[in-house]
Phi, psi and omega in degrees: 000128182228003166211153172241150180226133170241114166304170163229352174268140162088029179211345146275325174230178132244099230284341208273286158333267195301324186269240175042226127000285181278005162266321163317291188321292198291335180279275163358292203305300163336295188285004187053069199241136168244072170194174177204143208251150200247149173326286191313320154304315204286337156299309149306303178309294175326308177287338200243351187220132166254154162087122172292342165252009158302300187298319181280327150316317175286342188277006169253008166293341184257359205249310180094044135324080164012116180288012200238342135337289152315284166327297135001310208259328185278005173254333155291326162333297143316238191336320173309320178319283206305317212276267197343295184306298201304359220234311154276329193252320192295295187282047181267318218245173203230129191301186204246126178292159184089012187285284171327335168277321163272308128028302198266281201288356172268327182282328188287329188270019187033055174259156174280120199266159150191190182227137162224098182220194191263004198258160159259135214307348163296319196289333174294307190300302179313322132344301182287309183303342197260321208265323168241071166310296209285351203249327181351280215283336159318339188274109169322285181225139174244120254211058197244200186317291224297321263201313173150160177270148206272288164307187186014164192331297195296354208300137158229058201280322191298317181293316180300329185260007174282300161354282201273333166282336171072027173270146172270137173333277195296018156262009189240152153236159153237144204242118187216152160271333186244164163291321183308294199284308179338280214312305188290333167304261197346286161341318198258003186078007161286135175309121204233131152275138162239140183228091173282140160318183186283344189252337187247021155312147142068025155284181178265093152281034196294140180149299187305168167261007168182135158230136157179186192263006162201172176255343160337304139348323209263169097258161195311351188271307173352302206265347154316349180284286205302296187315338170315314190286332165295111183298000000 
């Protein structure tokens, strides 16, 4: 194994509930809207939609929001989210334990870090910087929305960075919480670890080489073993 890649919301953190969610909320709120979106929709919206201003156009295409409306509100949207997340909520939140101890032991074994995730990439590097200082500058490339898409049939994020990294599938593990980036690491042929939440519990991960609810448990050669099982 010579790079690890991590996704990031609900997998370096847990980024969603506190981050997110309540910046979404504060943005809704901001713009003078009479709703507020409850953990449990937003959970849905998440398994079933990427990107918060994905999610927040249809509801309001479901709400029966005027389109030229929408539009208007969703380009203010979108930014306001990201300043509110980076600005209020990010140094809120706490990395998901055991994330930092393989972090560490992958930079002592001279492995290569990067990120592949659907957030936009300012919003990571604030994230990496707030939450991992010593480690920030270990992260090679951060590898977001801006950079190309992560999911579904077009993504083709994982392939850039294989790319941009000069790696073979089977020289990376990626380490994701949900089925979408699972899917999409897997899709490009990287050995994928899943360490799922209380929201992406009991999705299908047939594929991965290692599932379970935390990575704590682990250390790095464990999951060098585990990238081992993919032929």
């Amino acid at each position: 194994m010579k790079v690890l890649i991590f996704d990031v919301d609900g997998t370096l953190a847990d980024t969603e509930k506190l981050g997110h969610l309540s910046a979404c909320n504060d943005a809704i709120q901001q713009l003078g809207l009479g709703f507020q979106w409850t953990w449990e929709e937003y959970v849905e919206m998440v398994r079933t939609l990427p990107g918060n201003i994905n999610r927040f156009v249809k509801y309001l295409k479901e709400k029966n929001y005027p389109q030229n409306e929408i539009d208007e509100l969703a380009q203010k949207f979108g930014p306001l989210k990201v300043k509110l997340y980076n600005e209020k909520y990010l140094p809120l939140l706490e990395l998901r334990p055991g994330v930092e101890k393989i972090i560490q032991q992958a930079i002592e074994k001279d492995i290569r870090l990067c990120i592949v995730s659907s957030s936009h990439e300012d919003q990571i590097k604030s994230l990496v910087d707030n939450l991992l200082t010593p480690y920030a500058k270990k992260f090679e490339r951060i590898f977001g929305k801006e950079t190309g898409k992560k999911v579904d049939e077009d993504g083709i994020l994982y392939q850039i960075c294989l790319n941009e990294m000069k790696i073979t599938p089977t020289e990376a593990l990626a380490i994701e919480d949900a089925h979408d980036g699972a899917s999409a690491a897997m899709r490009t042929g990287i050995p994928t670890a899943v360490f799922y939440n209380d929201y992406t519990k009991g999705s299908d991960f047939s594929g991965a080489v290692l599932v379970d609810e935390s990575i704590e448990k682990y250390n790095l050669e464990d999951l060098i073993e585990a990238q081992k099982k993919k032929k």
